[in-house]
Short mmCIF file of the C-alpha atoms (twelve columns), coordinates in Angstrom:
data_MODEL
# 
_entry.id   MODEL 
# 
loop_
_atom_site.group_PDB 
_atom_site.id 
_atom_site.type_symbol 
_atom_site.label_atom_id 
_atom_site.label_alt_id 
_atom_site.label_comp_id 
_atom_site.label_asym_id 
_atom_site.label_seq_id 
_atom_site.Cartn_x 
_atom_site.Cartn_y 
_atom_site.Cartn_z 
_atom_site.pdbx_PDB_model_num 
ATOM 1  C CA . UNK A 1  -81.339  -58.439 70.292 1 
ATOM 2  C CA . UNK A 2  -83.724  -61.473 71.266 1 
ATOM 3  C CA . UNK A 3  -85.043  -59.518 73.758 1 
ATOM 4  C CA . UNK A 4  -86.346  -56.703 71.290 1 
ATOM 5  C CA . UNK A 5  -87.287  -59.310 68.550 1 
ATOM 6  C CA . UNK A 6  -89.289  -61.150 71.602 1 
ATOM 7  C CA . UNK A 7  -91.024  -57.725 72.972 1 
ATOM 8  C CA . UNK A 8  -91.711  -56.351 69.003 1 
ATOM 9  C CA . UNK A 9  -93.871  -59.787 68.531 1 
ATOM 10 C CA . UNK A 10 -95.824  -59.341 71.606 1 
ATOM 11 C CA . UNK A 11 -97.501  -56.415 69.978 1 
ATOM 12 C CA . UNK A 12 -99.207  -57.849 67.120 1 
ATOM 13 C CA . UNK A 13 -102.846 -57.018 66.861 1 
ATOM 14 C CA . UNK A 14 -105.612 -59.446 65.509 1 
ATOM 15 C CA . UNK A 15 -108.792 -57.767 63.853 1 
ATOM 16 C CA . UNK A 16 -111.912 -59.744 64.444 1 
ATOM 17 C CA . UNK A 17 -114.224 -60.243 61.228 1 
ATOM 18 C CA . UNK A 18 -117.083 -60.947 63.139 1 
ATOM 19 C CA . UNK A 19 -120.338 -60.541 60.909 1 
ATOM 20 C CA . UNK A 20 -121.876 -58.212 63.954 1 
ATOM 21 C CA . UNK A 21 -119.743 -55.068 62.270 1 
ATOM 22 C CA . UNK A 22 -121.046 -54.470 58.816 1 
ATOM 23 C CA . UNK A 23 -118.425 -51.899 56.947 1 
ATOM 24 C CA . UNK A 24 -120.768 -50.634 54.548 1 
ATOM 25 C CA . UNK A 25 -123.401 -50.187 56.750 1 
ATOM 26 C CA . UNK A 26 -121.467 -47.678 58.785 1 
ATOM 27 C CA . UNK A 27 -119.831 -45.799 55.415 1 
ATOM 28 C CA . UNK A 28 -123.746 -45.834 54.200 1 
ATOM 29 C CA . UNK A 29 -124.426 -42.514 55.829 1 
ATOM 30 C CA . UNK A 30 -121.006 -40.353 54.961 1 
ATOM 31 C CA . UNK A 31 -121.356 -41.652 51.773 1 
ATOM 32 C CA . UNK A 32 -125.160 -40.123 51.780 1 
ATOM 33 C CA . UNK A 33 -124.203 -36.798 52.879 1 
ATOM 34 C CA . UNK A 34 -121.291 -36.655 50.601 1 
ATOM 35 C CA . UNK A 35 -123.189 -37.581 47.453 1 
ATOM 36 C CA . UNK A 36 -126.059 -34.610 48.810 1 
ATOM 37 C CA . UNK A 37 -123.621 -31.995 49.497 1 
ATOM 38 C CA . UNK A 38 -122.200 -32.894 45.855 1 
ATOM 39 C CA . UNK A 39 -125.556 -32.673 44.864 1 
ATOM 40 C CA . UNK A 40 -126.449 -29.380 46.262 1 
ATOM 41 C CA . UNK A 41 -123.006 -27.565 45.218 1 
ATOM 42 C CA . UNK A 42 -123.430 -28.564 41.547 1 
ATOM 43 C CA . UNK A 43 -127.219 -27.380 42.005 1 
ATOM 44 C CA . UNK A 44 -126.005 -24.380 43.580 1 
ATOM 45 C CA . UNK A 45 -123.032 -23.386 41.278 1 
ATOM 46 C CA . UNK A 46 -126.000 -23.957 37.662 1 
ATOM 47 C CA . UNK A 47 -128.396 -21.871 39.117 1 
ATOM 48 C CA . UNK A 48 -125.771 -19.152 40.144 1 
ATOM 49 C CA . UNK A 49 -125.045 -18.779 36.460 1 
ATOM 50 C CA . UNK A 50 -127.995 -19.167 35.229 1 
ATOM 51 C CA . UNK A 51 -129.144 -16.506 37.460 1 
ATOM 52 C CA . UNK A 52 -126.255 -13.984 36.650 1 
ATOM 53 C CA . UNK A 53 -127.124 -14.373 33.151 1 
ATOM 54 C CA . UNK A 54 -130.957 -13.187 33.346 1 
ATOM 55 C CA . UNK A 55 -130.044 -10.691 35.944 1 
ATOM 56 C CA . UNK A 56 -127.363 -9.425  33.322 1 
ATOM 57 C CA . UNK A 57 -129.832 -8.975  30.661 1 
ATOM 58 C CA . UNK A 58 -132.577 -6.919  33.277 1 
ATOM 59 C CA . UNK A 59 -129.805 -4.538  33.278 1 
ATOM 60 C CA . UNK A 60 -129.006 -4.315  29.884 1 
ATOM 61 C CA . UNK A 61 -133.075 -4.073  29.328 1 
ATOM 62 C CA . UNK A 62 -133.294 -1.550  32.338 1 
ATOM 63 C CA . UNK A 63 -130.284 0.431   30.519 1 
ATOM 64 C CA . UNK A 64 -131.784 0.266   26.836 1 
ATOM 65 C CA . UNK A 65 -135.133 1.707   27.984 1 
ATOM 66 C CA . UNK A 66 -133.678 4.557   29.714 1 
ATOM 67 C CA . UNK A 67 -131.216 5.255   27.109 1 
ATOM 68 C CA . UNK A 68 -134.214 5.373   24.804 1 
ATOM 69 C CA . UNK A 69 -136.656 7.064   26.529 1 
ATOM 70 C CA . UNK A 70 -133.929 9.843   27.668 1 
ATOM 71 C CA . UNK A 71 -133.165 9.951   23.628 1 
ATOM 72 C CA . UNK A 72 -136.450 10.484  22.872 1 
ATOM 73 C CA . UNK A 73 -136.955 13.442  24.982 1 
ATOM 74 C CA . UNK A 74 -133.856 15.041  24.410 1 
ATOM 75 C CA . UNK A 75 -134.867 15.139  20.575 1 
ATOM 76 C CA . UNK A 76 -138.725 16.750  21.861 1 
ATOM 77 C CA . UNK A 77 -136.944 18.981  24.117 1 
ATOM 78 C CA . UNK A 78 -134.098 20.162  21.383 1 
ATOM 79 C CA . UNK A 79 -137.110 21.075  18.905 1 
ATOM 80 C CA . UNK A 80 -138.944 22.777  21.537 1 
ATOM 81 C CA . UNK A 81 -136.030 24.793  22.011 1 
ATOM 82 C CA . UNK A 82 -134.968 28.656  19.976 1 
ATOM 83 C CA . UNK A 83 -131.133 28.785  19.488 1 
ATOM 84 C CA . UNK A 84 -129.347 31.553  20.577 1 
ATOM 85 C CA . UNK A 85 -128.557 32.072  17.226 1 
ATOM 86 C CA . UNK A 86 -132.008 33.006  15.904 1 
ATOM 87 C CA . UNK A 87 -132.662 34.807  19.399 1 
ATOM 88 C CA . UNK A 88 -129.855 37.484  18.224 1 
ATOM 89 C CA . UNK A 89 -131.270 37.763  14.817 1 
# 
């Protein structure tokens, strides 16, 4: 049991604060590209939805034009038209 207790301290290990190794110097760049990545996926992720939303109302433009433009003719053509009914009579 002294023998184990004897071999166990043996493998303690001492951390040098020497003033050569600056911790927040070498966290300085992760925490750079961690705050622009951020950065670009919040960016990203507004301008997504903003961009959905205009594209969404192109279509419903695109759609309203047509449907009105179709609607129009169909009225010109349905005038131009003689119904079968007064062809017969």
């Amino acid at each position: 049991m002294t023998v184990a207790q004897h071999d166990t301290a043996s493998l303690t290990i001492n951390i040098d604060n020497s003033s050569s190794l600056n911790q927040s110097r070498l966290w300085q760049p992760v925490q750079l590209s961690t705050a622009f990545i951020n950065k670009i996926w919040w960016h990203t992720h507004a301008y997504s939805t903003v961009f959905s939303i205009v594209l969404l109302a192109l279509v419903s433009f695109i759609f309203l034009s047509l449907h009105w433009s179709f609607r129009k003719i169909a009225v010109l053509t349905k005038a131009d038209t003689v119904s079968e009914h007064e062809i017969t009579s």
